[in-house]
N, C-alpha and C positions, 0 to 999 in steps of 0.2 A: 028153845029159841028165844033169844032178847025177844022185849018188845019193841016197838019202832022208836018210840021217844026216850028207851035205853040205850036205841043203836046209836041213834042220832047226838045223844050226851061221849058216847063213846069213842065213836069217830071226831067228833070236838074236841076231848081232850088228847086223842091221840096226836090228831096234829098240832095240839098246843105244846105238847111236848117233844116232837121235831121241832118246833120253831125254836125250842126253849134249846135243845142239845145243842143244835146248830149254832145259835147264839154266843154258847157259854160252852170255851174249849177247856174250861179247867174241870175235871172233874168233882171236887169239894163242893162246887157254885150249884151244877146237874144232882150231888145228893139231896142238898140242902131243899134244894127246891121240888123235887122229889116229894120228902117228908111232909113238906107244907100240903103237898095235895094227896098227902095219906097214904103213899104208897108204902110197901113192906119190902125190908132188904131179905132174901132169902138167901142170896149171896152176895157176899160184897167183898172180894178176895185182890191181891194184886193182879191177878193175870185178867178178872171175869166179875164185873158184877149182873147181879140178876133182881130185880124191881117188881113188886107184883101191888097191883088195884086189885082187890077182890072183889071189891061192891061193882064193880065199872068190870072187871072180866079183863083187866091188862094186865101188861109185864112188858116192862122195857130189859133189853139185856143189852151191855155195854163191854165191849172188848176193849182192856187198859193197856197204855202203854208205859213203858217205865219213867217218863216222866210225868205222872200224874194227870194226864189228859186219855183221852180214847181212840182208842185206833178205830172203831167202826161202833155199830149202835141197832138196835131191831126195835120196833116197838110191835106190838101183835094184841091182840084178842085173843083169849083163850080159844074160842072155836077156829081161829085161824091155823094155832099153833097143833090142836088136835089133828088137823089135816095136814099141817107140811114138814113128810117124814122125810 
């Protein structure tokens, strides 16, 4: 289990990065910015990308549409994603 002032960084940057996706419909603008806060592409395909924080325990996943933008977006915690089969 995090600790509390892990959780609490966690939960901050997760909805740092809602505010950020919502912001920024192009998806180029969502990598770039991404990378700056360290995240790791595990996938990053036309149809699907998938974003992972390992030190922070995130992963944003971003469903593409064919004009270079996203059709929808998850962000999670790894303990989240272990539960929601």
């Amino acid at each position: 289990m995090l600790g509390d002032t892990q959780t609490m960084q966690q939960q901050a940057v997760m909805g740092g990065i809602e505010e950020m996706i919502q912001s920024m419909p192009d998806y180029a603008e969502v990598r770039e910015a991404l990378r700056s806060l360290d995240f790791i592409p595990e996938q990053d395909d036309a149809d699907v990308a998938i974003w992972v924080q390992p030190d922070l325990r995130i992963f944003v996943l971003l469903r593409m549409n064919l004009g270079g933008g996203y059709a929808g977006y998850k962000i999670a915690a790894y303990d989240e994603a272990d539960t929601a089969r």
